[in-house]
MOPAC internal coordinates of N, CA, C and O (Angstrom, degrees):
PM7 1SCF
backbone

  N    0.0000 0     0.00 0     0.00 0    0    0    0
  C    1.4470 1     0.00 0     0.00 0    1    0    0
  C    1.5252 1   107.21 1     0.00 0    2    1    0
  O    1.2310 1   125.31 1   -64.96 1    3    2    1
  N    1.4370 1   107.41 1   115.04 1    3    2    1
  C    1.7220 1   109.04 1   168.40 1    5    3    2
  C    1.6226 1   105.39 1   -69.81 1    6    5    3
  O    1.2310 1   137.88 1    -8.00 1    7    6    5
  N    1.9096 1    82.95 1   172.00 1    7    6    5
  C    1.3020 1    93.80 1   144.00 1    9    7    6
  C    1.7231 1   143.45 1   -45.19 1   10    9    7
  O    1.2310 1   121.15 1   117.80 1   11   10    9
  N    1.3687 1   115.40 1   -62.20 1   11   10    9
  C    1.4725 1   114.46 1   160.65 1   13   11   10
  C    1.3035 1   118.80 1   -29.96 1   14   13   11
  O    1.2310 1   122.67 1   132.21 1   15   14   13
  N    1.4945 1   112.50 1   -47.79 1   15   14   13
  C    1.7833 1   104.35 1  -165.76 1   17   15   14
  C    1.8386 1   106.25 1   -67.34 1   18   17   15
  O    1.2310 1   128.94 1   133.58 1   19   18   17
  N    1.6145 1   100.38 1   -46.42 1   19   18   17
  C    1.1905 1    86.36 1   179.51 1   21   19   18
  C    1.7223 1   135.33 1   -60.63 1   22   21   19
  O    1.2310 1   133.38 1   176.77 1   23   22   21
  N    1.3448 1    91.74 1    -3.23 1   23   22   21
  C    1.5289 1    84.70 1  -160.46 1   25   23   22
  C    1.6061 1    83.42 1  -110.83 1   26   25   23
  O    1.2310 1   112.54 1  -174.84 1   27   26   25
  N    1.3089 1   131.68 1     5.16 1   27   26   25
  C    1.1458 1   118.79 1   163.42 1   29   27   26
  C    1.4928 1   113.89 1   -80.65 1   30   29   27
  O    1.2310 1   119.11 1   121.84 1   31   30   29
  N    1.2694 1   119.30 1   -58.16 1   31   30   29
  C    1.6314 1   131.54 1   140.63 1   33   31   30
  C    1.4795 1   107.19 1     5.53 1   34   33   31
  O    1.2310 1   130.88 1    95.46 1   35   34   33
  N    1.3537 1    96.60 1   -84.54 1   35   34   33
  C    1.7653 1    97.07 1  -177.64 1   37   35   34
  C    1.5355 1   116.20 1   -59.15 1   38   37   35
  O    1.2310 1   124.97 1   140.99 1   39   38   37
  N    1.0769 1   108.06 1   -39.01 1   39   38   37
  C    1.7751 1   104.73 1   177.04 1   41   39   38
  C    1.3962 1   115.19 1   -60.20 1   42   41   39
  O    1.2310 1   115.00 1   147.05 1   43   42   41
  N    1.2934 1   127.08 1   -32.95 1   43   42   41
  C    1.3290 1   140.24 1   169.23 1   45   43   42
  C    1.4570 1   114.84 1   -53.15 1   46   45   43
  O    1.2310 1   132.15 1   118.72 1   47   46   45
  N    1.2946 1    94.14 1   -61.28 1   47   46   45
  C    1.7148 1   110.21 1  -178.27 1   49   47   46
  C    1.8772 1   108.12 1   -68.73 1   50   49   47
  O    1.2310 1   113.66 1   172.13 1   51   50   49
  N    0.8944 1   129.60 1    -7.87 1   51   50   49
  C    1.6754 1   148.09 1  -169.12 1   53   51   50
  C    1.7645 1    87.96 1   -94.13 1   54   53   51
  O    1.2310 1   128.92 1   103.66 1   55   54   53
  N    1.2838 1   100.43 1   -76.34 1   55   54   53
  C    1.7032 1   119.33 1  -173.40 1   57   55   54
  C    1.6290 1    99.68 1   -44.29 1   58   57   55
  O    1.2310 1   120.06 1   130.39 1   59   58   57
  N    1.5303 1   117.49 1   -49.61 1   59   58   57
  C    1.3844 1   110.02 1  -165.64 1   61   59   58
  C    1.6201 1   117.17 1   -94.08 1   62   61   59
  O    1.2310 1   126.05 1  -179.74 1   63   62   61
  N    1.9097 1   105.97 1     0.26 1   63   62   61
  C    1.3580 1    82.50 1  -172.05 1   65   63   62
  C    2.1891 1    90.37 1  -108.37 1   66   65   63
  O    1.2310 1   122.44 1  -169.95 1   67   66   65
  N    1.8794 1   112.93 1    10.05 1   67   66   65
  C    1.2551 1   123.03 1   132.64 1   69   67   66
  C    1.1633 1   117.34 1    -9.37 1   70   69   67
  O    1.2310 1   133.84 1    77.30 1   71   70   69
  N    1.3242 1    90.84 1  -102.70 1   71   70   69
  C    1.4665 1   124.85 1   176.41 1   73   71   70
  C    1.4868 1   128.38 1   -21.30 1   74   73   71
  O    1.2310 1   125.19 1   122.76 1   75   74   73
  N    1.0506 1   107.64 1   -57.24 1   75   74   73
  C    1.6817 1   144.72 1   170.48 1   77   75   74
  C    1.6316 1    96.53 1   -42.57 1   78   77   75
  O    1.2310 1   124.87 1    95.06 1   79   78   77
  N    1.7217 1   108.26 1   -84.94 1   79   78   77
  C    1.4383 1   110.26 1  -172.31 1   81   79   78
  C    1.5235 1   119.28 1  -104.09 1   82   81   79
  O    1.2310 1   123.16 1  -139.71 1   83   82   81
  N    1.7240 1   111.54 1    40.29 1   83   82   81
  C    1.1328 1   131.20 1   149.86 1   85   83   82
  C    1.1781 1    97.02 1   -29.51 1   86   85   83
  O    1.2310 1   128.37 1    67.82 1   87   86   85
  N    1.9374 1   101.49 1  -112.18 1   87   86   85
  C    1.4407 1   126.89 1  -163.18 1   89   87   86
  C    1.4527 1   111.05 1   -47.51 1   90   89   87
  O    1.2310 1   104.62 1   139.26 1   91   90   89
  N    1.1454 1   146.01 1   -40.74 1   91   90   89
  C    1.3657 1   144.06 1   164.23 1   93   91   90
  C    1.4807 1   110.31 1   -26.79 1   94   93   91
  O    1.2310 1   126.22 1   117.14 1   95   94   93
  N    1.6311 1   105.65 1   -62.86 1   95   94   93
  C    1.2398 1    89.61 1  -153.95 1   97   95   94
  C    2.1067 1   100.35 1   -96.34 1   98   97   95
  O    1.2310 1   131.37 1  -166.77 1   99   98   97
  N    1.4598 1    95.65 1    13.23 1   99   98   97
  C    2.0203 1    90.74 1   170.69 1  101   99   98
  C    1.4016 1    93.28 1   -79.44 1  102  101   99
  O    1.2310 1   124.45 1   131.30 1  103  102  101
  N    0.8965 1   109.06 1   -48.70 1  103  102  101
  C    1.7806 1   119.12 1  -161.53 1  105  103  102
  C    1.6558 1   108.48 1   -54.54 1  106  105  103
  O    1.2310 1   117.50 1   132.67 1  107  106  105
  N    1.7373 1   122.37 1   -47.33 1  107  106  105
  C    1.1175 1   129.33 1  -167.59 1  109  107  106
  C    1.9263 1    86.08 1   -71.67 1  110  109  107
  O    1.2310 1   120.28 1   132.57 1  111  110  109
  N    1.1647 1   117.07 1   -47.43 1  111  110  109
  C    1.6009 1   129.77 1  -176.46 1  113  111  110
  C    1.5900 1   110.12 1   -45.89 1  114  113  111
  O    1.2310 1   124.92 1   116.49 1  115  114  113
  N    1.4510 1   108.16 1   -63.51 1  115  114  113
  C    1.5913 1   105.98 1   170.64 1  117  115  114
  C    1.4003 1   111.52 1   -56.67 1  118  117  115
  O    1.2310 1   114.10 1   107.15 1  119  118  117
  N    1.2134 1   128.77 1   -72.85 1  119  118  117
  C    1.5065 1   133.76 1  -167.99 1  121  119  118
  C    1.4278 1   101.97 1   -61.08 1  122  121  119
  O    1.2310 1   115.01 1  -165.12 1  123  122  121
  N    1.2738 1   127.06 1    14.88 1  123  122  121
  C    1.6471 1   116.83 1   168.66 1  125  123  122
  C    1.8687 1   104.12 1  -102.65 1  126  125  123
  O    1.2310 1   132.21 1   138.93 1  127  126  125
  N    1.6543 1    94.02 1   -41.07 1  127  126  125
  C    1.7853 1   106.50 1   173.15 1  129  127  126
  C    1.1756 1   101.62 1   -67.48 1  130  129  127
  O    1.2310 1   107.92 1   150.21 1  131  130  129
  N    1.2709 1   140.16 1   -29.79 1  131  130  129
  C    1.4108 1   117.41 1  -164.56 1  133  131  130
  C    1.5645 1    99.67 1   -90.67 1  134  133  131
  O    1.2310 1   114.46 1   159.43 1  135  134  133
  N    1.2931 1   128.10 1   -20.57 1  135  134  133
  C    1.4837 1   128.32 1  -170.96 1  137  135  134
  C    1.6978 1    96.57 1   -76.04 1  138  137  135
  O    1.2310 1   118.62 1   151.49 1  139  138  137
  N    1.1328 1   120.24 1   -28.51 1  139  138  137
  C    1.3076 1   122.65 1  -150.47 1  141  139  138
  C    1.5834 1   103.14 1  -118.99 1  142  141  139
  O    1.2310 1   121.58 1  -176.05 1  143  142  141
  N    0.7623 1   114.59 1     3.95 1  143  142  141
  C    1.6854 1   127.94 1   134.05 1  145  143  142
  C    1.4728 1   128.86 1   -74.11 1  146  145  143
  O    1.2310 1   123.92 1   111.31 1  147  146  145
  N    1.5650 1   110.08 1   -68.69 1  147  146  145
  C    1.2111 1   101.28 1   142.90 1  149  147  146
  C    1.3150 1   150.55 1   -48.30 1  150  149  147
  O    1.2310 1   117.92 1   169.56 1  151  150  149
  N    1.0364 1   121.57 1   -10.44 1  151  150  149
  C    1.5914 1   134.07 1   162.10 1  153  151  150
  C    1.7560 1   103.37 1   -76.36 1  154  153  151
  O    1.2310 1   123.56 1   133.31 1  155  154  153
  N    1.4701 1   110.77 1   -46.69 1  155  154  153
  C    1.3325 1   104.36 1  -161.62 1  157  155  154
  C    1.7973 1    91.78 1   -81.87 1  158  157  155
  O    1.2310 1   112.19 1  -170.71 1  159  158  157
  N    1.0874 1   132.34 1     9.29 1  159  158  157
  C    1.4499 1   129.80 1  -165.94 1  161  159  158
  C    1.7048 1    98.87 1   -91.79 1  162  161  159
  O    1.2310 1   134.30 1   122.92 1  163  162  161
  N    1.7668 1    89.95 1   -57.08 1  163  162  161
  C    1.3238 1   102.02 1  -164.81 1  165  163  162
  C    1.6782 1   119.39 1   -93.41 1  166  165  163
  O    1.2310 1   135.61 1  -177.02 1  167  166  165
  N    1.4777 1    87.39 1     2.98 1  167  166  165
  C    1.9433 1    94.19 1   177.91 1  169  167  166
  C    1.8702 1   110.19 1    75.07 1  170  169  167
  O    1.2310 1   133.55 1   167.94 1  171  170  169
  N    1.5556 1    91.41 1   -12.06 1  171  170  169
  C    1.8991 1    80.78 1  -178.38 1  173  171  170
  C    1.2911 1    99.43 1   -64.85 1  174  173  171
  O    1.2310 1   113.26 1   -31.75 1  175  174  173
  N    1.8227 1   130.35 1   148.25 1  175  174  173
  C    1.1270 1   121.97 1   169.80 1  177  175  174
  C    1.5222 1   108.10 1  -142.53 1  178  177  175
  O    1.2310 1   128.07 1  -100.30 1  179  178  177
  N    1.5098 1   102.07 1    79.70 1  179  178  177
  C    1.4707 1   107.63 1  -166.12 1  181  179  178
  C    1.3272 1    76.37 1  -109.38 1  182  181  179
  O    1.2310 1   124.87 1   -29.49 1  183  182  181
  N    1.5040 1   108.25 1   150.51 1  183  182  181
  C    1.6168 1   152.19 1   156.87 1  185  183  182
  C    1.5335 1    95.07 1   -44.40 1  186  185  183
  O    1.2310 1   128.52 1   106.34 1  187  186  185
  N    1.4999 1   101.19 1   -73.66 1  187  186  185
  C    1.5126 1    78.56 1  -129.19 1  189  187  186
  C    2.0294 1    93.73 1   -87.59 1  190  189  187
  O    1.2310 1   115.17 1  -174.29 1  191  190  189
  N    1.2542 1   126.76 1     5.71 1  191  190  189
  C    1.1718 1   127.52 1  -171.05 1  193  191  190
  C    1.7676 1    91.79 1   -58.10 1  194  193  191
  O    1.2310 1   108.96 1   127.89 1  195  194  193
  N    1.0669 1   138.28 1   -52.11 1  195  194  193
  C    1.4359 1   131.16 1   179.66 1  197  195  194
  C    1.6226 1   116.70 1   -16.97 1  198  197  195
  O    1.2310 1   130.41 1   119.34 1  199  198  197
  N    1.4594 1    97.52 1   -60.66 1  199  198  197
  C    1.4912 1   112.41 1  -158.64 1  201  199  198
  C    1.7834 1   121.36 1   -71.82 1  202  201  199
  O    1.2310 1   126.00 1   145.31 1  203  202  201
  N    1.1025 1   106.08 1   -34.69 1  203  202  201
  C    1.7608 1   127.07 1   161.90 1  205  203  202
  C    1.6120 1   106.83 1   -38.81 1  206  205  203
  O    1.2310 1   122.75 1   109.30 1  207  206  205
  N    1.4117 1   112.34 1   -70.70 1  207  206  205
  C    1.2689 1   108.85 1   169.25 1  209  207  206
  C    1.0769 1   129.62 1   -35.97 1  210  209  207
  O    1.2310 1   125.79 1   101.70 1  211  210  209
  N    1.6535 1   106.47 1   -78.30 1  211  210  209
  C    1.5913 1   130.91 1  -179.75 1  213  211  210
  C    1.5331 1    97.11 1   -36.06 1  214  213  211
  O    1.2310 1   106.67 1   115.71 1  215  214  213
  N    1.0440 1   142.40 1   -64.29 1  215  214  213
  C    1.5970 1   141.85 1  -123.75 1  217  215  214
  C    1.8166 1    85.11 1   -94.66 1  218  217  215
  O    1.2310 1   111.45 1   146.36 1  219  218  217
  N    1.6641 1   133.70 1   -33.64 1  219  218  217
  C    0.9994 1   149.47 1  -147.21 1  221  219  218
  C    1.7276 1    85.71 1   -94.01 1  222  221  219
  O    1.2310 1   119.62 1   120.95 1  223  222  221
  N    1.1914 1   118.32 1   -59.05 1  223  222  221
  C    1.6654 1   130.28 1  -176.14 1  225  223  222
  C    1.7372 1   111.78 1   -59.70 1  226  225  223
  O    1.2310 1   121.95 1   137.51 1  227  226  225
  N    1.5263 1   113.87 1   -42.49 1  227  226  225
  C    1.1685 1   112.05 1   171.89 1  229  227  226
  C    1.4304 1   128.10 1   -84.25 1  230  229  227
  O    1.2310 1   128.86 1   162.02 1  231  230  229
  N    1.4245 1   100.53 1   -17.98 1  231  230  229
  C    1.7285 1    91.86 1   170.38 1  233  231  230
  C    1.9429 1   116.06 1   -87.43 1  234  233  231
  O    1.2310 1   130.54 1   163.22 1  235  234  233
  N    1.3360 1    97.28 1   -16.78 1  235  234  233
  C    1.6769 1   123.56 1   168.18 1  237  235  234
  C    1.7859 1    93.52 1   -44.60 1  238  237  235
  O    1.2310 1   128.04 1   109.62 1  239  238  237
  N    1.5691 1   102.12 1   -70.38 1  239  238  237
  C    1.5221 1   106.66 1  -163.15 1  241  239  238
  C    1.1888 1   123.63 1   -64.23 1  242  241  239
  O    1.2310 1   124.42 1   158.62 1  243  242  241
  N    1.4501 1   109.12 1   -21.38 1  243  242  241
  C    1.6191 1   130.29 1  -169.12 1  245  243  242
  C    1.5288 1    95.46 1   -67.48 1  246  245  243
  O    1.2310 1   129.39 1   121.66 1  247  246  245
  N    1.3497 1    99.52 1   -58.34 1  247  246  245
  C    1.7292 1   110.36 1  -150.90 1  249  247  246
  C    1.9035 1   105.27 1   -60.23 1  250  249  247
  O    1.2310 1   130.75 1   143.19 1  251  250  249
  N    1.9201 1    96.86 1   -36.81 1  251  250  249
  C    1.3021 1    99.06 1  -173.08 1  253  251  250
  C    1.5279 1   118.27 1   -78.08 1  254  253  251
  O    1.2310 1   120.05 1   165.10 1  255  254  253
  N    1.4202 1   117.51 1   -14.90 1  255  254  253
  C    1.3289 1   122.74 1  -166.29 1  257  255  254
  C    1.4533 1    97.97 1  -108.99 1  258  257  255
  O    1.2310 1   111.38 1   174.58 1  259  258  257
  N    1.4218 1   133.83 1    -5.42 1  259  258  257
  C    1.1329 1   138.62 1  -169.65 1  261  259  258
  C    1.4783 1   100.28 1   -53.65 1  262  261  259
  O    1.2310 1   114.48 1   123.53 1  263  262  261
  N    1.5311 1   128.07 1   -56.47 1  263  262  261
  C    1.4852 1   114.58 1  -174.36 1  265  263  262
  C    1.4367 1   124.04 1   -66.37 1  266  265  263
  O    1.2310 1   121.65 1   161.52 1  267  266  265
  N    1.4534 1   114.45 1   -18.48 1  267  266  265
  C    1.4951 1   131.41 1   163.08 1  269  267  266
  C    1.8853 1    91.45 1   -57.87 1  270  269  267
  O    1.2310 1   117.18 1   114.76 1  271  270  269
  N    1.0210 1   122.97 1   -65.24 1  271  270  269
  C    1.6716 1   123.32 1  -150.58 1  273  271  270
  C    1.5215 1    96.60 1   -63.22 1  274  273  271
  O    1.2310 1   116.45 1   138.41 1  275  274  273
  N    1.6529 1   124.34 1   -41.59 1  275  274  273
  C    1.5223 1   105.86 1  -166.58 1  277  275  274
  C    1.2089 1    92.10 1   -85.56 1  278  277  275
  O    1.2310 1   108.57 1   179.14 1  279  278  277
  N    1.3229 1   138.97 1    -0.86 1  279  278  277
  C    1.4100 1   112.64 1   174.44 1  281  279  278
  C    1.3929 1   111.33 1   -69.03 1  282  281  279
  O    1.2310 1   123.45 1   137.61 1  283  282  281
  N    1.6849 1   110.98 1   -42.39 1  283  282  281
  C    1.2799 1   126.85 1  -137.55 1  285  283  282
  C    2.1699 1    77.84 1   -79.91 1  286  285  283
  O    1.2310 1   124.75 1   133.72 1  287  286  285
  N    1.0202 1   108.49 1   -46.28 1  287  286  285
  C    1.5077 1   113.42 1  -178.85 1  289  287  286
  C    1.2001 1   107.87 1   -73.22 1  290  289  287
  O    1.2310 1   102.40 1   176.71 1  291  290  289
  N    1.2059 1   149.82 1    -3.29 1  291  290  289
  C    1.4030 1   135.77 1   168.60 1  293  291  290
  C    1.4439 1   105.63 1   -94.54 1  294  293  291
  O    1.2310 1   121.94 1   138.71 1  295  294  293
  N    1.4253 1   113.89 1   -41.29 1  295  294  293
  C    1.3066 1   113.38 1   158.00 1  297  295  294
  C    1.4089 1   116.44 1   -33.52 1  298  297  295
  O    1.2310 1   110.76 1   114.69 1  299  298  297
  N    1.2744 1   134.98 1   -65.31 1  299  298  297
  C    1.0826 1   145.72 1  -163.45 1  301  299  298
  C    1.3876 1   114.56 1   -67.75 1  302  301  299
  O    1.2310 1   122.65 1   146.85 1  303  302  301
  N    1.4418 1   112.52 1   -33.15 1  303  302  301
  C    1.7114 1   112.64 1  -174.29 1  305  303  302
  C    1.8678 1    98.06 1   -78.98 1  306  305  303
  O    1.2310 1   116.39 1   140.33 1  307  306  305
  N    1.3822 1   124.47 1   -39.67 1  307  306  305
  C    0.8951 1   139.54 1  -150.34 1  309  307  306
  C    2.0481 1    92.33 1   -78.82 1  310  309  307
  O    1.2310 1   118.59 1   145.03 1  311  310  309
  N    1.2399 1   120.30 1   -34.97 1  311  310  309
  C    1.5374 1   124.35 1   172.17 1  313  311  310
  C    1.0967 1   104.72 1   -63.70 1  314  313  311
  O    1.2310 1   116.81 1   131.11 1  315  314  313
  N    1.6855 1   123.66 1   -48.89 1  315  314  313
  C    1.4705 1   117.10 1  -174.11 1  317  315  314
  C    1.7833 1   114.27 1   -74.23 1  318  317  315
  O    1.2310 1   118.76 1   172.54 1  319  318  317
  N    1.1583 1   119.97 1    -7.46 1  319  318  317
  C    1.2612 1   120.17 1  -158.86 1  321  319  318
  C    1.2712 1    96.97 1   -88.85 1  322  321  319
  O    1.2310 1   120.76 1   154.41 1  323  322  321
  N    1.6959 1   116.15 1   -25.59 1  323  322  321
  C    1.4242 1   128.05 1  -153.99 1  325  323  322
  C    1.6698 1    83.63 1  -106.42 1  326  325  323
  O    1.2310 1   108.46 1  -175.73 1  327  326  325
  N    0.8199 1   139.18 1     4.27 1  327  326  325
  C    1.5456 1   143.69 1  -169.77 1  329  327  326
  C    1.6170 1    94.17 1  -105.17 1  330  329  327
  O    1.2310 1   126.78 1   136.27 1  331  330  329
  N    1.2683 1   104.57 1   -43.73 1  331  330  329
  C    1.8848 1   111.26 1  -168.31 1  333  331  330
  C    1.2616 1   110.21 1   -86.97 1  334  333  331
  O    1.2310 1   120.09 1   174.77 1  335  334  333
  N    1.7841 1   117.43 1    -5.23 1  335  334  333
  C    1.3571 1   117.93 1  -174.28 1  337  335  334
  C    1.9157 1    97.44 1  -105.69 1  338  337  335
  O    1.2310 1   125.89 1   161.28 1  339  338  337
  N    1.2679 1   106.28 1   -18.72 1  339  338  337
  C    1.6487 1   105.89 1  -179.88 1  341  339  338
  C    2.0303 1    94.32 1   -80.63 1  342  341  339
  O    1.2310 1   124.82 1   127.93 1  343  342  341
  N    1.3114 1   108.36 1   -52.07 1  343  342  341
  C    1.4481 1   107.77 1  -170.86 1  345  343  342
  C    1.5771 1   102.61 1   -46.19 1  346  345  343
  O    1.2310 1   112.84 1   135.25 1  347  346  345
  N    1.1707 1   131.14 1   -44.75 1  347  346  345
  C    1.8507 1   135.24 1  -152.37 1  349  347  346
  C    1.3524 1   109.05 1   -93.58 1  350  349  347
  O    1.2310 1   123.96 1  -171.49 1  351  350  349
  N    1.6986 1   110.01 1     8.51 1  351  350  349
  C    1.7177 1   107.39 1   176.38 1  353  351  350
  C    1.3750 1    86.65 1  -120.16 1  354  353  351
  O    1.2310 1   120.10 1   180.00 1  355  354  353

C-alpha cells in the first residue's frame, strides 16, 4: 500500500464521516439561531433554554436519517473491506 492509497482512504473516510455529521450538526446550528433570536426578541436569557431544543432536534434528525446513515456507512465498511481483500493477495 502506497502513499496515494492511504491518503485516498483517508479522504474517503473525511468525505464519509462529512456526510455522517452533516445534518446533525446544521440542524443543532439552525435550532441554536433560531433559539437565540428568540431570546434576543424576547430578552429571556436563560442558559440552559438552548439545549432542550437542540438535543430534541438532533435526535429528531438522527432517528429520521438513520436509514440514510447505515446505508451511507455500510457502504463505506464494505469499500474498505474490498480494499483489505485487494491488500492480502
Amino acid at each position: 500500500m502506497d502513499t496515494l492509497e492511504v491518503v485516498e482512504i483517508g479522504r474517503d473516510l473525511l468525505v464519509t464521516a462529512m456526510w455522517l455529521a452533516g445534518p446533525p450538526v446544521f440542524i443543532s446550528l439552525l435550532v441554536g439561531l433560531m433559539v437565540s433570536i428568540f431570546q434576543t426578541i424576547t430578552s429571556v436569557q436563560e442558559q440552559t433554554l438552548s439545549f432542550a431544543p437542540r438535543i430534541v432536534a438532533v435526535g429528531l434528525v438522527i432517528v429520521l436519517a438513520l436509514p440514510w446513515m447505515l446505508t451511507l456507512t455500510s457502504a463505506f465498511t464494505m469499500r474498505m473491506v474490498e480494499r483489505m481483500a485487494l491488500v492480502t493477495h
